[in-house]
C-alpha positions in Angstrom: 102.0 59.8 83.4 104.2 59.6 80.3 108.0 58.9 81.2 109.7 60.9 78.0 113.0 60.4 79.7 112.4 56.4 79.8 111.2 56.6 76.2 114.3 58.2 75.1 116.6 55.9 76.7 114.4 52.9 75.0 115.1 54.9 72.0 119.2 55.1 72.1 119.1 50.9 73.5 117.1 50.2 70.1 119.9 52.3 67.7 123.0 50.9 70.1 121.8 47.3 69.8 121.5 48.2 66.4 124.9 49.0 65.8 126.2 46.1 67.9 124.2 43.4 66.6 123.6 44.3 63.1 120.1 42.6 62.6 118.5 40.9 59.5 115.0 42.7 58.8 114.0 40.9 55.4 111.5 42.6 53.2 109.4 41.7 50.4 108.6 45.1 48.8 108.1 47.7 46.2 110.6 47.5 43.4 110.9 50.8 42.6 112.6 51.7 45.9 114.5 48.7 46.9 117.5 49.7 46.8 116.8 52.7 48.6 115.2 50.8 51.4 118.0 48.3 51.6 120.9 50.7 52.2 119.2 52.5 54.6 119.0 49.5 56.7 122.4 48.8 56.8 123.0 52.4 56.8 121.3 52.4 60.1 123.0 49.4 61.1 120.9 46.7 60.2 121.1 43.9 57.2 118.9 43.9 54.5 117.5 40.5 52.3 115.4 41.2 49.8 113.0 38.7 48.4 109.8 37.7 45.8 108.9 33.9 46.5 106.6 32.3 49.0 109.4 29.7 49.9 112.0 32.9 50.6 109.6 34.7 52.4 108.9 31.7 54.2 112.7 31.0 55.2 113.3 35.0 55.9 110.4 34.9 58.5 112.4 32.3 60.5 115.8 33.8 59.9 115.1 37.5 60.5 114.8 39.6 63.4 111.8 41.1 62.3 110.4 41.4 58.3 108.8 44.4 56.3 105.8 43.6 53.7 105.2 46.5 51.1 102.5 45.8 49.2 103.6 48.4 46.2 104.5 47.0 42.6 102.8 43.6 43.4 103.4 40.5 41.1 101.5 37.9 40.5 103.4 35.8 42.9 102.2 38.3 45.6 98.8 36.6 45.8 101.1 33.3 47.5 103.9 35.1 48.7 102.7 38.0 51.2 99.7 35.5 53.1 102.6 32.6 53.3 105.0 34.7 54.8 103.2 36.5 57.4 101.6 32.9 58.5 105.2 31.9 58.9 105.7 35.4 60.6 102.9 34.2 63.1 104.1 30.9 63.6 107.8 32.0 64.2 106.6 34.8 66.8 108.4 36.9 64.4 107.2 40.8 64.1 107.0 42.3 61.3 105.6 46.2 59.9 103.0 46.6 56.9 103.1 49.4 54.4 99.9 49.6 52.5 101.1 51.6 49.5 98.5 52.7 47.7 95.7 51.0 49.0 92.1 51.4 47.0 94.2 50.7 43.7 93.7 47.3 42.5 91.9 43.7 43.3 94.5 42.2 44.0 96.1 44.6 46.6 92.3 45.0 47.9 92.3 41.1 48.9 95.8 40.6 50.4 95.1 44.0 52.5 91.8 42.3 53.5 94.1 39.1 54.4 96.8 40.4 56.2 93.9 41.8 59.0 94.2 38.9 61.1 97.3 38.4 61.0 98.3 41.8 63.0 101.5 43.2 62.0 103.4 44.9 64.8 103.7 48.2 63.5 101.9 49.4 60.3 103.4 52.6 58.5 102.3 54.8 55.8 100.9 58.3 55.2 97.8 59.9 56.5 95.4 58.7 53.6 96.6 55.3 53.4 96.4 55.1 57.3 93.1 56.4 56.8 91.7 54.0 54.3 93.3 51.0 56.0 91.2 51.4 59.2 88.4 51.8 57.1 89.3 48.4 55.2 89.2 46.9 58.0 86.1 47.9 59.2 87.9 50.2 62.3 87.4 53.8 64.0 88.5 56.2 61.9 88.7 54.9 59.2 86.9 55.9 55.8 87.4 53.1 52.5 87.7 56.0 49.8 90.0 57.8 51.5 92.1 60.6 49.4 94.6 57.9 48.4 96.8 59.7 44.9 98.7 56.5 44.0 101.5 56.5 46.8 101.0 60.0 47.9 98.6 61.8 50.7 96.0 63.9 50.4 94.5 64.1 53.7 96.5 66.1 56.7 98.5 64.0 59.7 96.6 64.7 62.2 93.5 63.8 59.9 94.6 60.2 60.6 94.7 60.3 64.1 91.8 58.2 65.2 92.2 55.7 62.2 95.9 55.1 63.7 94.9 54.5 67.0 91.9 52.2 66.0 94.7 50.1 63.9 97.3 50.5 66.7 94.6 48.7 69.6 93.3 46.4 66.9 97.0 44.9 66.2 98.3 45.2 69.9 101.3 47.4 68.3 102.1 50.3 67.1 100.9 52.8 63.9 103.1 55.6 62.4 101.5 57.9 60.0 104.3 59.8 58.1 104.0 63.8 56.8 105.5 67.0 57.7 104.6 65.9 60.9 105.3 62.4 62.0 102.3 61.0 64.3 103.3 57.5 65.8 100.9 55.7 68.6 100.6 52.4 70.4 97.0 53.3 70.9 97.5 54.6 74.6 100.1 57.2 74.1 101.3 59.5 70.8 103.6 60.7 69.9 104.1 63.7 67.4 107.2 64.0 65.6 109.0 66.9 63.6 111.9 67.4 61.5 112.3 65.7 57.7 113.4 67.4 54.8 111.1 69.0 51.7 113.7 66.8 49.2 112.1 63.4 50.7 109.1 64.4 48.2 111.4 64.8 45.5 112.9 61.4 46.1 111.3 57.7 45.7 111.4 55.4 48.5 111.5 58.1 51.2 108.6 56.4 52.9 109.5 52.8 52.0 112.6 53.1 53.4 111.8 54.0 56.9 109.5 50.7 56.8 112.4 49.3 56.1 114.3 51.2 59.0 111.7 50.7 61.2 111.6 46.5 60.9 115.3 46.9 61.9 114.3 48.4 64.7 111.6 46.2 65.2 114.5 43.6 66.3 115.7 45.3 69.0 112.9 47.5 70.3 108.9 47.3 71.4 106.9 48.4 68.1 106.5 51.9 69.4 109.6 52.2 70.4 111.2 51.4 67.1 108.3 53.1 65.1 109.2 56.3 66.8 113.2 55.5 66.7 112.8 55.5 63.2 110.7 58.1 62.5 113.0 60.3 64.7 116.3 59.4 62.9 115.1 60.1 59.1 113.9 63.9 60.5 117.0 64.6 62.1 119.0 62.9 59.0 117.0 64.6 56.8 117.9 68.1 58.7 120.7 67.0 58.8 121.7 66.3 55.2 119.2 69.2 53.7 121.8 71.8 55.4 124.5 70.4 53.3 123.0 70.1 49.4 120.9 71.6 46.9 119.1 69.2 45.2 117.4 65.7 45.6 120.4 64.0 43.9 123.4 64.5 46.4 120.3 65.0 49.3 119.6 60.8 48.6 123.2 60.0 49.1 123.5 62.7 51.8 121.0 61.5 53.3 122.5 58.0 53.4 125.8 59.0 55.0 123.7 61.2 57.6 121.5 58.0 59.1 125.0 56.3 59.0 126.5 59.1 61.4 123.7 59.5 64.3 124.0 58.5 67.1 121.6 56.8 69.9 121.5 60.0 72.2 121.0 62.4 68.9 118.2 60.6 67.6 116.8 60.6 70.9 117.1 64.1 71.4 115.1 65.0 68.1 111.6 67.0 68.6 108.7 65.2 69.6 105.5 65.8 71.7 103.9 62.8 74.0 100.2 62.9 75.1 98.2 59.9 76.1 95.0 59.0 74.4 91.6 60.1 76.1 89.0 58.3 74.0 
């Protein structure tokens, strides 16, 4: 039997720790929306360190809370940086969230993908497609290699991804969210659906990198489903919430901004979302 009322209350500890504790969540990730992801983790309460060297990657994953790897815009440097980190990630006990951005594009982003597998980040986010051809990647349920990956955006449904984010979520012992108009996050025994959002976060850049980046800040204070879900429950109700209040994906970004500053831990938990356990 699924507890919602025990999940929610998980939910507004994670954002009120948050708040009171103010977390480090480096990231190494995609520099076309870094500044987006960093000020939405302090928005949310978190602090943000942004980095591109193996050594600084190396020092964040023993001096964070938790870390998020992006693997959009790679460098060069990205072929030492991302496999040094998470090792130190492993080593330090540290946990940390993956966003494959655009998997299928590249050599490069192929092999580190191929090399993060053992390593088993505790959550893993991204939309239906790149969920998709991550399980698949990794030789998983689910999962299909030349999945309908259009550079960073989705072409496959949500729901489409469910049994490729439940195959991740019991391979890595954590938690999956797969990002849409609906939200679909899972540990691999229970899911949860969420709903909310905004039509202006596809008229933005760093909609999706950002709530990685939210999400690793919750990572520090909560179980992985619990601040997978935490996060994807706060950008649908800020999103709402700032949507009401602009016309145009300009003032919705900074909007939007202000709006994950102002929720609370009981309004976040109070957000729309369906449980159901797996049957498999």
């Amino acid at each position: 039997m699924i507890d919602k009322e025990q999940i929610q209350k998980q939910m507004i500890q994670a954002v009120e720790m948050v708040k009171q504790t103010n977390p480090m969540a480096g990231s190494i990730t995609n520099s076309v929306t870094i500044n987006l992801v960093a000020n939405a983790q302090l928005a949310v309460g978190g602090s943000a360190a942004m980095v591109y060297l193996p050594d600084e990657g190396e020092f964040l994953a023993k001096a964070g809370g938790a870390a998020y790897i992006n693997v959009g815009t790679l460098f060069p440097i990205y072929e030492e940086t991302l496999p040094r980190t998470v090792k130190a990630l492993q080593e330090a006990g540290k946990p940390w969230v993956l966003d494959p951005v655009a998997i299928g594009i590249g050599e490069l982003r192929t092999k580190l993908l191929l090399q993060l597998k053992q390593y088993k980040p505790s959550v893993i986010r991204g939309n239906a497609s790149e969920v998709i051809a991550l399980a698949g990647l990794w030789d998983l349920a689910g999962g299909v290699i030349q999945s309908n990956v259009r550079g960073v955006d989705s072409t496959d449904s949500v729901l489409a991804a469910k049994d490729a984010a439940v195959a991740l979520a019991k391979w890595t012992g954590g938690a999956v969210a797969v990002s849409g108009e609906r939200d679909l996050i899972t540990d691999g025994s229970v899911i949860a659906v969420a709903h909310g959002g905004s039509h202006f976060f596809e008229r933005i850049t760093g909609a999706g990198c950002s709530l990685g980046g939210v999400a690793a800040v919750y990572l520090s204070a909560a179980s992985p489903f619990i601040a997978a879900l935490t996060a994807a429950a706060v950008y649908n109700l800020a999103g709402q919430r700032a949507e009401r209040k602009v016309d145009g994906p300009g003032h919705f970004q900074t909007q939007f901004l202000d709006e994950l500053y102002k929720a609370t831990g009981k309004e976040i938990a109070d957000t729309l979302f369906e449980l159901e356990e797996v049957t498999l």
